[in-house]
PDB file of N, CA, C and O in Angstrom, chain B, residues numbered from 101:
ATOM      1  N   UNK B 101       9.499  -6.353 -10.663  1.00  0.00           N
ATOM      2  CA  UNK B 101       8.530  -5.744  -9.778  1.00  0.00           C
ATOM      3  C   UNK B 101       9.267  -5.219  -8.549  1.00  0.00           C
ATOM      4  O   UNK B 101       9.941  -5.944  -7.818  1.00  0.00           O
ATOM      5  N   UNK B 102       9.096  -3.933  -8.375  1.00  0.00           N
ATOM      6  CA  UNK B 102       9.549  -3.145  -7.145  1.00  0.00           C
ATOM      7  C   UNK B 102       8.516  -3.797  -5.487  1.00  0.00           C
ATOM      8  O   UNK B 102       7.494  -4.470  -5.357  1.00  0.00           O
ATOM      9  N   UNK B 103       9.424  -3.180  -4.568  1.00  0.00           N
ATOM     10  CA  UNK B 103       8.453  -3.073  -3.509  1.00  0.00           C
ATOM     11  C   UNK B 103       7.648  -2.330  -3.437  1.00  0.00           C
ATOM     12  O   UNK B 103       6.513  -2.749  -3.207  1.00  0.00           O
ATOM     13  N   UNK B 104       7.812  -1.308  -3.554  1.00  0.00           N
ATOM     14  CA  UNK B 104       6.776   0.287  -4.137  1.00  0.00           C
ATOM     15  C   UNK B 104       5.257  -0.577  -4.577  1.00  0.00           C
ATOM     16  O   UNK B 104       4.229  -0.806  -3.939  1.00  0.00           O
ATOM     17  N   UNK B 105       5.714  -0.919  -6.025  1.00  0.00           N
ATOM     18  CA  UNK B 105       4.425  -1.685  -6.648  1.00  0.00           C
ATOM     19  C   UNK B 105       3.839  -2.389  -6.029  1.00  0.00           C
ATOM     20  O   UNK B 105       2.624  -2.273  -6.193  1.00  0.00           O
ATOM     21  N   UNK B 106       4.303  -3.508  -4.978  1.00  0.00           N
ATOM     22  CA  UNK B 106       3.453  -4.489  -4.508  1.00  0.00           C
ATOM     23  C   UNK B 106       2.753  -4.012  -3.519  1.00  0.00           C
ATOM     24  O   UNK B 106       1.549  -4.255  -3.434  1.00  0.00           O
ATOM     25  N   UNK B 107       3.398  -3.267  -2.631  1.00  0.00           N
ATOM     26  CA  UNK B 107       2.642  -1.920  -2.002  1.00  0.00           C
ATOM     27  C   UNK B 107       1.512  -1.366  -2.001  1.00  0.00           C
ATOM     28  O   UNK B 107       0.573  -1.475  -1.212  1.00  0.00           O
ATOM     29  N   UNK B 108       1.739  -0.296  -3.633  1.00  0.00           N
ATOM     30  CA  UNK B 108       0.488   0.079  -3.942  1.00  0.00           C
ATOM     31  C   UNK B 108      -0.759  -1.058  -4.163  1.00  0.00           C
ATOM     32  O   UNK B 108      -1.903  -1.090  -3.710  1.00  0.00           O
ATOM     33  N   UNK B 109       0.036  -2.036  -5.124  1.00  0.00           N
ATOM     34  CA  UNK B 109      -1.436  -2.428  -5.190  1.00  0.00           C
ATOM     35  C   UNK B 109      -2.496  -3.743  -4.223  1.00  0.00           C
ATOM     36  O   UNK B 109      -3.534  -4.327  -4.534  1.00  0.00           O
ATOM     37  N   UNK B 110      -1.348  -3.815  -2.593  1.00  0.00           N
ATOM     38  CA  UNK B 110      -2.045  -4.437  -1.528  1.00  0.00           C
ATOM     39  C   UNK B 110      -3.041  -3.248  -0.920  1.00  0.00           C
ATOM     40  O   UNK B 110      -4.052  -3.410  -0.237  1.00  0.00           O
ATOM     41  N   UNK B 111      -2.430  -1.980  -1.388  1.00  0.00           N
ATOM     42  CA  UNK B 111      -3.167  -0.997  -0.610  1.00  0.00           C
ATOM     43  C   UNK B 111      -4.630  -0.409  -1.606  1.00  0.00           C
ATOM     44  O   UNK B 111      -5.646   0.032  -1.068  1.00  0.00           O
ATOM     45  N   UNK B 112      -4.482  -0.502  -2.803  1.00  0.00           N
ATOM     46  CA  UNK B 112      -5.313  -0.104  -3.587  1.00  0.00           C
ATOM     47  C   UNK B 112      -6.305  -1.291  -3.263  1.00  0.00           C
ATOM     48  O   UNK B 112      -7.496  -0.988  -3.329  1.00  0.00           O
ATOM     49  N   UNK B 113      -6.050  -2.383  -2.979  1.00  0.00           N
ATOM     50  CA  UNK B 113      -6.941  -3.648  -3.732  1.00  0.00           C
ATOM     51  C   UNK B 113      -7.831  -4.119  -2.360  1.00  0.00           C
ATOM     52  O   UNK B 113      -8.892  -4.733  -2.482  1.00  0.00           O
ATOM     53  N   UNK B 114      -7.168  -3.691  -0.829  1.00  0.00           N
ATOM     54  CA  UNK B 114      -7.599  -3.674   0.246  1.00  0.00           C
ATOM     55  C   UNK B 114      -7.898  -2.098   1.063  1.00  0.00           C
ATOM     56  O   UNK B 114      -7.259  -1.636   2.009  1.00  0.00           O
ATOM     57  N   UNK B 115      -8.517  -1.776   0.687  1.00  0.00           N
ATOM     58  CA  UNK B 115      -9.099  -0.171   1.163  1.00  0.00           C
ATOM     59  C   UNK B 115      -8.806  -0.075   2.766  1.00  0.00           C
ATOM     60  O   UNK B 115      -8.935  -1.065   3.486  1.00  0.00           O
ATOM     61  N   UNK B 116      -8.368   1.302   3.308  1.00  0.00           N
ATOM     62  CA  UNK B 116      -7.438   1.665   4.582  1.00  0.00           C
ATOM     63  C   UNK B 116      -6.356   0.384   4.630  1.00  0.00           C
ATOM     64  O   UNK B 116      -6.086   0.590   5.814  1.00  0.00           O
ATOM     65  N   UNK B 117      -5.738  -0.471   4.384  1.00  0.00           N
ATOM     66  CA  UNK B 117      -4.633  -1.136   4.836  1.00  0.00           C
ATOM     67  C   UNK B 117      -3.598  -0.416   4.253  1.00  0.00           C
ATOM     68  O   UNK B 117      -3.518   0.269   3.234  1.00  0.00           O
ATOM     69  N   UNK B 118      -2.569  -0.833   5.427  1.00  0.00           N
ATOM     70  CA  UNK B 118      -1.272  -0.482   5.324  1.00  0.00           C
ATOM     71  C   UNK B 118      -0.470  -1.571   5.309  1.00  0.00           C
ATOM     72  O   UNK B 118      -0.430  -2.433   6.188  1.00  0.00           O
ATOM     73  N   UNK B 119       0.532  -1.518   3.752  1.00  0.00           N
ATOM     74  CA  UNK B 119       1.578  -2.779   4.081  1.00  0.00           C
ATOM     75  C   UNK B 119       3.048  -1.768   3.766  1.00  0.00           C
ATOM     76  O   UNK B 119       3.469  -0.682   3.367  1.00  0.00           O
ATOM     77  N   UNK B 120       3.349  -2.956   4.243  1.00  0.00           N
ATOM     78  CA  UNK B 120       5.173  -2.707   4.383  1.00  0.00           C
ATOM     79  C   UNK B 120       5.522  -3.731   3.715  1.00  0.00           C
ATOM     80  O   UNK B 120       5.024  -4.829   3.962  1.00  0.00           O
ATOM     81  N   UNK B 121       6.487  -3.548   2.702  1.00  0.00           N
ATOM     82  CA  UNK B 121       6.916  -4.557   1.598  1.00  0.00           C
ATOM     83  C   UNK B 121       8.572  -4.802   1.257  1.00  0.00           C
ATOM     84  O   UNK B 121       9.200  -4.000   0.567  1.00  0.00           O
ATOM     85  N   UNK B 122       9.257  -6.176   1.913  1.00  0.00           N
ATOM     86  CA  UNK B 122      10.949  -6.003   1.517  1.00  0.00           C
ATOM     87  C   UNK B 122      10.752  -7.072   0.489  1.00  0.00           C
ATOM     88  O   UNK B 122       9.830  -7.887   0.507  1.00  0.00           O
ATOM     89  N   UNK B 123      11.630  -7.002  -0.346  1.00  0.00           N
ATOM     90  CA  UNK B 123      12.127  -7.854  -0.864  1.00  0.00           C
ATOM     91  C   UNK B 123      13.679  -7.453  -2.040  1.00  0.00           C
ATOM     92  O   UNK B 123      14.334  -6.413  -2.092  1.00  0.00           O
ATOM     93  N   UNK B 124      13.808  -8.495  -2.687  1.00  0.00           N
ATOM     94  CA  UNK B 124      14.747  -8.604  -3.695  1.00  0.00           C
ATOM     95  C   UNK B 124      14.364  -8.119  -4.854  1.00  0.00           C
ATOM     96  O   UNK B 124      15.263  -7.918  -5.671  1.00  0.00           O
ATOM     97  N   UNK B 125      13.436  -7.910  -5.113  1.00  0.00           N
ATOM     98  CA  UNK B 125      13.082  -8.207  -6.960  1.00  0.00           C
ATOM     99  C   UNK B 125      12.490  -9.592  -7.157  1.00  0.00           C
ATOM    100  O   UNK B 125      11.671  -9.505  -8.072  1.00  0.00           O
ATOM    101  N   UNK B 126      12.544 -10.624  -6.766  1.00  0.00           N
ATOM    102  CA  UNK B 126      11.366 -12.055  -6.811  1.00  0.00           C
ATOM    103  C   UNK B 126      11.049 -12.547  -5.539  1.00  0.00           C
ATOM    104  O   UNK B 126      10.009 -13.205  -5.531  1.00  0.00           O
ATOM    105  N   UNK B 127      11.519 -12.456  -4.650  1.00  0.00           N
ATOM    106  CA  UNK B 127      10.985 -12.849  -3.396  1.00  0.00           C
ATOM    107  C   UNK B 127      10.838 -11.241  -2.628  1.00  0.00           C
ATOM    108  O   UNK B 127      11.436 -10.169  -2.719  1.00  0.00           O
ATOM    109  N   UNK B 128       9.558 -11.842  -1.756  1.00  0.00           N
ATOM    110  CA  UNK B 128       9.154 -10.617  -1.136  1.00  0.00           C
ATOM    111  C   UNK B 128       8.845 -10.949   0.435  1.00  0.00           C
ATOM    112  O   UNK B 128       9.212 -12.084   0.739  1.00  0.00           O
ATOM    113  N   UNK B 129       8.330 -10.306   1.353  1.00  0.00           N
ATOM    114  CA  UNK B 129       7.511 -10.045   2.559  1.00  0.00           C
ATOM    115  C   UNK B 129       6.974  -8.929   2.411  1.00  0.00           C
ATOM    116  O   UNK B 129       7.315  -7.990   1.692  1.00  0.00           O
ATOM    117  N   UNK B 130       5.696  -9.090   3.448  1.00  0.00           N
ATOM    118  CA  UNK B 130       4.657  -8.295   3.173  1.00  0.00           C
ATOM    119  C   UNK B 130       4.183  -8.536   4.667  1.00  0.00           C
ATOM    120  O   UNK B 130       3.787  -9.535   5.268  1.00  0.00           O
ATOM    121  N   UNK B 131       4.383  -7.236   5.015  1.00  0.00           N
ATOM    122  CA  UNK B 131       3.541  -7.078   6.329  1.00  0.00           C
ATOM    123  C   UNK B 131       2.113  -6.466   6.228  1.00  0.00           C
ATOM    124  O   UNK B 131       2.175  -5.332   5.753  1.00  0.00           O
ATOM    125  N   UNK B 132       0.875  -6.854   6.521  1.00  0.00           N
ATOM    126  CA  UNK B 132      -0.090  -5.977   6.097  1.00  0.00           C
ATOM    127  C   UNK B 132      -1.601  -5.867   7.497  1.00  0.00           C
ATOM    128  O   UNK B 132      -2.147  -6.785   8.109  1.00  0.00           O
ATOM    129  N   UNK B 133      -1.786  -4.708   7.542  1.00  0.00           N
ATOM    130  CA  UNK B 133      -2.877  -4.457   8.845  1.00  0.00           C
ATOM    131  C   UNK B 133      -3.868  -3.769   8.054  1.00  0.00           C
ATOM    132  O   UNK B 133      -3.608  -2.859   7.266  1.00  0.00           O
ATOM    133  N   UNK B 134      -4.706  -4.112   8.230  1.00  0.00           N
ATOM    134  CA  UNK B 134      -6.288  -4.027   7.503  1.00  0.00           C
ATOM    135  C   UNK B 134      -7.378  -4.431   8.249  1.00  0.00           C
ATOM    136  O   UNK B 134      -7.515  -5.597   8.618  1.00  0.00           O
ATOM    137  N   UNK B 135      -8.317  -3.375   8.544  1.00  0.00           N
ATOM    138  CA  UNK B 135      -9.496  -3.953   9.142  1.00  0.00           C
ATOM    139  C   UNK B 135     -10.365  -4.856   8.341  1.00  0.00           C
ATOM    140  O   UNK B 135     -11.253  -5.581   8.790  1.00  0.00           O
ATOM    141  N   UNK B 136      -9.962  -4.709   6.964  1.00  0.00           N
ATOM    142  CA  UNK B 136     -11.275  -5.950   6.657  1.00  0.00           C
ATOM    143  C   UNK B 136     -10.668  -7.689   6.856  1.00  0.00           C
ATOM    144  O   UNK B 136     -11.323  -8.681   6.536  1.00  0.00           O
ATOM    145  N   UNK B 137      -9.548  -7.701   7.341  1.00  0.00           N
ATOM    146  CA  UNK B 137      -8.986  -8.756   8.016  1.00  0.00           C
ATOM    147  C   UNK B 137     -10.346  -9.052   9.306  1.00  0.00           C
ATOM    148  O   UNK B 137     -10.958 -10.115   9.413  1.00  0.00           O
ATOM    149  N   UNK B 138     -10.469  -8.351   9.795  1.00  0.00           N
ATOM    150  CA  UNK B 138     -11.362  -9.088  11.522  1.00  0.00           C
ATOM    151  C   UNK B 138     -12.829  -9.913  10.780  1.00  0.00           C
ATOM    152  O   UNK B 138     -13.746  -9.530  10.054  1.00  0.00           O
ATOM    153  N   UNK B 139     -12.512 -10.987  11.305  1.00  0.00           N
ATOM    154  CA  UNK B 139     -13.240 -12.087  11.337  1.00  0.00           C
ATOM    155  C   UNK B 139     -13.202 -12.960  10.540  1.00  0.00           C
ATOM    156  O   UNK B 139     -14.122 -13.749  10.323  1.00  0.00           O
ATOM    157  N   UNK B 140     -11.424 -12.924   9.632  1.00  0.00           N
ATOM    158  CA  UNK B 140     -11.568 -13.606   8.895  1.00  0.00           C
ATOM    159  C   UNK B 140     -10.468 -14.336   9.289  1.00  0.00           C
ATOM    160  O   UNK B 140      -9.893 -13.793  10.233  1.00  0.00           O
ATOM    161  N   UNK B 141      -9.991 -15.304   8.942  1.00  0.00           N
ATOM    162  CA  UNK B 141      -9.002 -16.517   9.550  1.00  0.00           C
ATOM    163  C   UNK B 141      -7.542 -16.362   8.616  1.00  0.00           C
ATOM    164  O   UNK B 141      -7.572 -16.028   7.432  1.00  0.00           O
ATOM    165  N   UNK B 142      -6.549 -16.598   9.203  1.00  0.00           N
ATOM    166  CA  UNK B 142      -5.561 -16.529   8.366  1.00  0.00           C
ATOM    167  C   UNK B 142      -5.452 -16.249   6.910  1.00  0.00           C
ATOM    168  O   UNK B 142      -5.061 -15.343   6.174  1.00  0.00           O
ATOM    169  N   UNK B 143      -6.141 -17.818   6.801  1.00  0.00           N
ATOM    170  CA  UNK B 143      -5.922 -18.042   5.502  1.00  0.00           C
ATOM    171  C   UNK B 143      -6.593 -17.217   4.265  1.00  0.00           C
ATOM    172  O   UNK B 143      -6.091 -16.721   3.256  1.00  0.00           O
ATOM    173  N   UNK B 144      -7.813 -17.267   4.710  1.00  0.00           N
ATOM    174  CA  UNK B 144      -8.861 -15.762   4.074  1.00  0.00           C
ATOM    175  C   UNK B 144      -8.019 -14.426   4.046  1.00  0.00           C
ATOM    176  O   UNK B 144      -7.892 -13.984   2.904  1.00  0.00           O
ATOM    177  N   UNK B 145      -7.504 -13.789   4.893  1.00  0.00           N
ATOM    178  CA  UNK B 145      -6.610 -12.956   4.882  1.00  0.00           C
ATOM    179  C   UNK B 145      -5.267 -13.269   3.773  1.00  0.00           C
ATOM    180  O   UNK B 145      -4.853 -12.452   2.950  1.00  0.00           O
ATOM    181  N   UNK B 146      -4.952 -14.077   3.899  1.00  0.00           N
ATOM    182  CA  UNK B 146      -3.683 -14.412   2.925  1.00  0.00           C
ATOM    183  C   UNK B 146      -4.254 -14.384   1.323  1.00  0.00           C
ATOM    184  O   UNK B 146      -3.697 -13.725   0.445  1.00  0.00           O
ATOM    185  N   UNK B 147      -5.710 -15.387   1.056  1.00  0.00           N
ATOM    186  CA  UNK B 147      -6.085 -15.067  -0.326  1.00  0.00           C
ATOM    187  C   UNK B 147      -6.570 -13.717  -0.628  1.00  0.00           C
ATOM    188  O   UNK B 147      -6.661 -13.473  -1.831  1.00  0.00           O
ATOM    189  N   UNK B 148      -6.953 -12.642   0.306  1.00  0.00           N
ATOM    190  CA  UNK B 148      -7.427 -11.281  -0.401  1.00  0.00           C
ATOM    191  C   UNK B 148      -5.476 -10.735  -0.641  1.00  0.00           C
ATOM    192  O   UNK B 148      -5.297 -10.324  -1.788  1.00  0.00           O
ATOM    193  N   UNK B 149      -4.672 -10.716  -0.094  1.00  0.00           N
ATOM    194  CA  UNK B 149      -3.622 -10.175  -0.480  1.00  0.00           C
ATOM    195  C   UNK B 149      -3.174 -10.567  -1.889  1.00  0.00           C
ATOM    196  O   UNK B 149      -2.753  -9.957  -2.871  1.00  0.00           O
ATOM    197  N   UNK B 150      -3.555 -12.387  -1.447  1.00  0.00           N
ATOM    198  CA  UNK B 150      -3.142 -12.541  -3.286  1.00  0.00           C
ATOM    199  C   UNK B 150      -3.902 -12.201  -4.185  1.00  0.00           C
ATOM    200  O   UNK B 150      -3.434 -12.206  -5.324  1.00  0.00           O
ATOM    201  N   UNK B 151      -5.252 -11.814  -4.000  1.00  0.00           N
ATOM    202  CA  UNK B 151      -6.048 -11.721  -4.537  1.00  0.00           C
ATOM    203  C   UNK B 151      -5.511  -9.998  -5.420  1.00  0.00           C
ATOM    204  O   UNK B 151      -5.695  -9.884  -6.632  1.00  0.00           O
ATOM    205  N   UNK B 152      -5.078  -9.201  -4.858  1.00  0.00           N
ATOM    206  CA  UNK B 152      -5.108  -7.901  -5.173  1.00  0.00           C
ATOM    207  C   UNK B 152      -3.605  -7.535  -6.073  1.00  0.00           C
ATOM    208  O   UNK B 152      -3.146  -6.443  -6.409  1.00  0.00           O
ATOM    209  N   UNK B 153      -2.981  -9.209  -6.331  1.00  0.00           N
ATOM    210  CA  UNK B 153      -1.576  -9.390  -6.754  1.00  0.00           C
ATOM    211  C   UNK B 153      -1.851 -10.051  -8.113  1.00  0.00           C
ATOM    212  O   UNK B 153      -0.937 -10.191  -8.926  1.00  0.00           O
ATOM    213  N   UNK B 154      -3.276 -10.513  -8.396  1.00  0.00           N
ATOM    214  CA  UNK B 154      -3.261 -11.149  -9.306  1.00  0.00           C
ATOM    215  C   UNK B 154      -2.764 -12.684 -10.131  1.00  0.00           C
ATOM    216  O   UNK B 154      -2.775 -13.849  -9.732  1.00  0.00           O
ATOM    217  N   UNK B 155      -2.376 -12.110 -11.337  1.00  0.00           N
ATOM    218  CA  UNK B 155      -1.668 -13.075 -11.983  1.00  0.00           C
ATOM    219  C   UNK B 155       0.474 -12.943 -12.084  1.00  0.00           C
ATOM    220  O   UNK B 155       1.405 -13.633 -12.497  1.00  0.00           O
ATOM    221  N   UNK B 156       0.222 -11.350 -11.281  1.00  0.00           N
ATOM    222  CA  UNK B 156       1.660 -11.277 -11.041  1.00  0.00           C
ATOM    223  C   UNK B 156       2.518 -12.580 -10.107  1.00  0.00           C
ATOM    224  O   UNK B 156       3.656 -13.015 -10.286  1.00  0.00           O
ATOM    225  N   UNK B 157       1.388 -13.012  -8.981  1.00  0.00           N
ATOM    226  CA  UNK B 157       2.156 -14.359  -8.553  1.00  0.00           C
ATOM    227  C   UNK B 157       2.498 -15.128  -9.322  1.00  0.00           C
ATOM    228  O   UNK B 157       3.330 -15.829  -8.746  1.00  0.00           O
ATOM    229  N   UNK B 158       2.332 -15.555 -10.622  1.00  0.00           N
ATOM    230  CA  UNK B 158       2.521 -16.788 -11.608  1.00  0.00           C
ATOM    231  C   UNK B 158       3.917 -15.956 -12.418  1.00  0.00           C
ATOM    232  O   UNK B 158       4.908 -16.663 -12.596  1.00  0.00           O
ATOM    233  N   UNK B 159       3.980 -14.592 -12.862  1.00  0.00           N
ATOM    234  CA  UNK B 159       4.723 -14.396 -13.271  1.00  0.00           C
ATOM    235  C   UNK B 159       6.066 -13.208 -13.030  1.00  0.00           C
ATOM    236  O   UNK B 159       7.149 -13.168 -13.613  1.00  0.00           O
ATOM    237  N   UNK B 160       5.420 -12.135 -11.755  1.00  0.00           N
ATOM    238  CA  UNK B 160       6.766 -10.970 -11.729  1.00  0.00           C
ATOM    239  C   UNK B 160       7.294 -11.423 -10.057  1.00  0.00           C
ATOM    240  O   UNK B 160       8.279 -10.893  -9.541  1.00  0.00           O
ATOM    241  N   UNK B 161       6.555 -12.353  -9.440  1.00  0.00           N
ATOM    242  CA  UNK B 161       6.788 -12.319  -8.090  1.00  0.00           C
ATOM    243  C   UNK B 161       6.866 -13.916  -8.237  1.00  0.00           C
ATOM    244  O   UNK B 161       6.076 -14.595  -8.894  1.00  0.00           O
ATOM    245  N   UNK B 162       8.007 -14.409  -7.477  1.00  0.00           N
ATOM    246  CA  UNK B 162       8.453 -15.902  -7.177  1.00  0.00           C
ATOM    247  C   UNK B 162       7.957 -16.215  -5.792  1.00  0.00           C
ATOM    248  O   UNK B 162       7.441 -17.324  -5.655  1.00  0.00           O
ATOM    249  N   UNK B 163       8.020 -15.488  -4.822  1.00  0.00           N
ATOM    250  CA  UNK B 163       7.687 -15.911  -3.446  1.00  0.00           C
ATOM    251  C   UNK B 163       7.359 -14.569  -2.892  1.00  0.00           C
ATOM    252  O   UNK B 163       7.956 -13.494  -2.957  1.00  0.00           O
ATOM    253  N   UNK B 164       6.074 -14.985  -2.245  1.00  0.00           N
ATOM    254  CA  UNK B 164       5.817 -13.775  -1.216  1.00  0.00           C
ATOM    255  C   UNK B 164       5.082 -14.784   0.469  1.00  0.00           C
ATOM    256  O   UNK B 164       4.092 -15.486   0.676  1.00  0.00           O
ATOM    257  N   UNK B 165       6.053 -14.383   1.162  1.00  0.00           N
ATOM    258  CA  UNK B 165       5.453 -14.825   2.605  1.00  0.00           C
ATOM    259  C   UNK B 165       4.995 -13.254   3.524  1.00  0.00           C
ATOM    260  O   UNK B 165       5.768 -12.340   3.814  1.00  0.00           O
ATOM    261  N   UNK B 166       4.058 -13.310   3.715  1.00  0.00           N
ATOM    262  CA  UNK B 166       2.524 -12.490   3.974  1.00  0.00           C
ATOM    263  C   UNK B 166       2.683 -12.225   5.398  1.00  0.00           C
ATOM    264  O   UNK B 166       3.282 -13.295   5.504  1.00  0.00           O
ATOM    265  N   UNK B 167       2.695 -11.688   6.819  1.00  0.00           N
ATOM    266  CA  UNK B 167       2.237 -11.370   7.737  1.00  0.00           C
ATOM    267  C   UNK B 167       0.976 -10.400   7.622  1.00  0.00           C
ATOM    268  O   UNK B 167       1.069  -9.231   7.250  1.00  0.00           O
ATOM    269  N   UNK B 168      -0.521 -11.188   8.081  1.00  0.00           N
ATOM    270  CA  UNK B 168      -1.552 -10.221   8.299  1.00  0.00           C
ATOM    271  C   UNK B 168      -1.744 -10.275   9.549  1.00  0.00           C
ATOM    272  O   UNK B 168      -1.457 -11.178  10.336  1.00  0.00           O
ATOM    273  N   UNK B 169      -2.537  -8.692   9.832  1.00  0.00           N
ATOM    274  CA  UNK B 169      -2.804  -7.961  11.140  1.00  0.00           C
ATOM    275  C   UNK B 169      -4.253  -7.507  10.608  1.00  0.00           C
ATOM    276  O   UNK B 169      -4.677  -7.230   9.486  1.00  0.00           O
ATOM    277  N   UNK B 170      -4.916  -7.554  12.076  1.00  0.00           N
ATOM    278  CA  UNK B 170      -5.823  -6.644  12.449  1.00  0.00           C
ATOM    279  C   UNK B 170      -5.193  -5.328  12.906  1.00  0.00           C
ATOM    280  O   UNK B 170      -3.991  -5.281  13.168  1.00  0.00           O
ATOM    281  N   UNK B 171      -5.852  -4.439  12.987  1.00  0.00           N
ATOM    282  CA  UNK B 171      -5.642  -3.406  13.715  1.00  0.00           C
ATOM    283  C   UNK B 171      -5.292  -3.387  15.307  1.00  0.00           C
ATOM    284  O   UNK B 171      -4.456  -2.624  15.790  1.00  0.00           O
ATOM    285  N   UNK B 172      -5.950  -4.209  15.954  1.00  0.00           N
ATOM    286  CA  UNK B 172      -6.045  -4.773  17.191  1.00  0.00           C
ATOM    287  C   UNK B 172      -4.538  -5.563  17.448  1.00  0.00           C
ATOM    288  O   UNK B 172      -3.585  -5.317  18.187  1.00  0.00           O
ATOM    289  N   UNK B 173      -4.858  -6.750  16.349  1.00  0.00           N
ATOM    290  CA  UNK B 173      -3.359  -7.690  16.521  1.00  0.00           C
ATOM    291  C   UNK B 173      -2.015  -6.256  16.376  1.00  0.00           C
ATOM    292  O   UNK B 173      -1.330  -5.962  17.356  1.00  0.00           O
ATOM    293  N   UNK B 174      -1.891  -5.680  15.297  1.00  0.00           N
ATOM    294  CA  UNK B 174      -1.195  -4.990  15.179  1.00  0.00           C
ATOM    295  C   UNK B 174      -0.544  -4.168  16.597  1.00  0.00           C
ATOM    296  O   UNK B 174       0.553  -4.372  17.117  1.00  0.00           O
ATOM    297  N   UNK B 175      -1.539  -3.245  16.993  1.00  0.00           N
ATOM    298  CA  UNK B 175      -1.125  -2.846  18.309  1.00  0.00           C
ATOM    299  C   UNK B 175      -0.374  -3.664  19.412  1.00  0.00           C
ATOM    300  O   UNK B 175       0.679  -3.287  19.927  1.00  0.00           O
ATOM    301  N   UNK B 176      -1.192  -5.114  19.793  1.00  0.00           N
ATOM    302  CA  UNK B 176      -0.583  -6.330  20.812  1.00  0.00           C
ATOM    303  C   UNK B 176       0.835  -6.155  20.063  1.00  0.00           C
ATOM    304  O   UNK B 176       1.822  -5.917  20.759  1.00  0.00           O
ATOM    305  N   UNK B 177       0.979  -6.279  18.503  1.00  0.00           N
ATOM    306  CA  UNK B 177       2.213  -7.067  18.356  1.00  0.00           C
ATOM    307  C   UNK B 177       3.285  -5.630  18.688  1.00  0.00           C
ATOM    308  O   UNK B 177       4.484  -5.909  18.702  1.00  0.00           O
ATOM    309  N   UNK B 178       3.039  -4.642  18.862  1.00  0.00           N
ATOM    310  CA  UNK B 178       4.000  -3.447  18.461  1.00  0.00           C
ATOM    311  C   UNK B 178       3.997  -3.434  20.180  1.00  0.00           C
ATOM    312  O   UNK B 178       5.083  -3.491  20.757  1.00  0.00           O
ATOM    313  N   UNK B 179       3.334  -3.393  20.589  1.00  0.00           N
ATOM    314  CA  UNK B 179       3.418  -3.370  22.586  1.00  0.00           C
ATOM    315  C   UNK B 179       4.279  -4.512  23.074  1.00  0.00           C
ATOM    316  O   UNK B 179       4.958  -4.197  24.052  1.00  0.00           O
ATOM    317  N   UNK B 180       4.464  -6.017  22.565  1.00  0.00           N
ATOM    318  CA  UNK B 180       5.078  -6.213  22.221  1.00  0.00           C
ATOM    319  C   UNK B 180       6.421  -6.432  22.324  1.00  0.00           C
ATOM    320  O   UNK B 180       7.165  -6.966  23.146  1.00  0.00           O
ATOM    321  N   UNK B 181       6.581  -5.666  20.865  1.00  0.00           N
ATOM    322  CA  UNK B 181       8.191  -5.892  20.567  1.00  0.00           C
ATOM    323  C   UNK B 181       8.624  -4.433  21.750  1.00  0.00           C
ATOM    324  O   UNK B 181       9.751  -4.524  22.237  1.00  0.00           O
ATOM    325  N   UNK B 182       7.928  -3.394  22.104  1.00  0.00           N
ATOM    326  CA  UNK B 182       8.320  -2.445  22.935  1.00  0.00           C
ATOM    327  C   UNK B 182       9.123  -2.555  23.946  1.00  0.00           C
ATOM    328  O   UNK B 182      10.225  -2.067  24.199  1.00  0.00           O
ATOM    329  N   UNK B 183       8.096  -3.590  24.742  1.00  0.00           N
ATOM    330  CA  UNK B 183       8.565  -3.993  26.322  1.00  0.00           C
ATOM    331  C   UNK B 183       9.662  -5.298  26.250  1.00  0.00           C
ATOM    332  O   UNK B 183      10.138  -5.762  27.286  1.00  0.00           O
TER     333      UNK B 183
END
């Protein structure tokens, strides 16, 4: 599994989000900002990502550690790393 792929389908599976995806080929990161993140708590945020990954977590992906954003958080965090 490419980064490309995991990509598309955080972005297909969560409508307007944008992720950014590094990895190796089995371990990954995943940066991802999505408004249907607001009002939901970490962890809720973390199961719709896996959620849109499927059963590929059990078998093309070994590790994925997740950063989610609001739109809002997103901005704080990019102002930020600026100053």
């Amino acid at each position: 599994m490419q980064c490309e792929d995991i990509k598309r389908l955080i972005e297909t599976g969560i409508p307007g989000s944008e992720a950014n995806v590094t990895g190796d080929g089995t371990h990954f990161e995943a940066s991802v900002v999505a408004a249907a993140f607001e009002g939901k708590s970490m962890l809720e945020q973390h199961r719709m990502v896996y959620a849109t990954l499927g059963d590929r977590m059990q078998s093309e992906i070994h590790a994925l550690s997740i950063r989610s954003y609001t739109p809002r958080q997103w901005d704080q965090a990019r102002r930020l790393r600026v100053t």
